[in-house]
N, C-alpha and C positions, 0 to 999 in steps of 0.2 A: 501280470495283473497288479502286483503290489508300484512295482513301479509307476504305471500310469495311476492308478491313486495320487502318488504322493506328487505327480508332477500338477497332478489338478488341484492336490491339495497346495502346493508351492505357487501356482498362477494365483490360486484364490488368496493365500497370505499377501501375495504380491501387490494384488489388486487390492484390497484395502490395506496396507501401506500406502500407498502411490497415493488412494483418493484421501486416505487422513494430512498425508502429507504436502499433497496437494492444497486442502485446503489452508494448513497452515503456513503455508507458504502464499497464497491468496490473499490471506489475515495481514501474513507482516509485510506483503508489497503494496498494500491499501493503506495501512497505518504510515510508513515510508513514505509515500506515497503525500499523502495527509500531510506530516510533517515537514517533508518538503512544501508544499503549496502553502504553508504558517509559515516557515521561513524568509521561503520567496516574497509573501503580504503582508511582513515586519519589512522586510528591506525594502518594497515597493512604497509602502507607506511614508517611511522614513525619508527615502530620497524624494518622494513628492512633497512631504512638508520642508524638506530644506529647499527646494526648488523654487516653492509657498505660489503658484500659479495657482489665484483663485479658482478655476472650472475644474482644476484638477487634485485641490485641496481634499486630504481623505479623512482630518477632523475638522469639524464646524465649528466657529466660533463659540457660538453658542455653548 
């Protein structure tokens, strides 16, 4: 009897571990994520004003 307790009471720690960590693991591959895609539209940016092709220019004279 005590056993099977603890092992439901082990699956249940288990399971909120996993979904806490889970989410924070969700959090920093979104932020990552994020941060790549800013990186990647500094260097896309950059190489298309060095390239300076009006249609494809990413700041305006203006």
């Amino acid at each position: 009897m005590n056993q099977e307790y603890e092992i439901i009471v082990n699956k249940k720690l288990v399971n909120e571990f996993v979904e806490t960590h889970l989410l924070a693991i969700f959090i920093a591959l979104f932020l990552s994520s994020l941060l790549i895609l800013y990186d990647f539209w500094i260097f896309l940016s950059l190489f298309v004003r060095q390239v300076g092709h009006g249609h494809l220019r990413v700041q305006t004279c203006r």
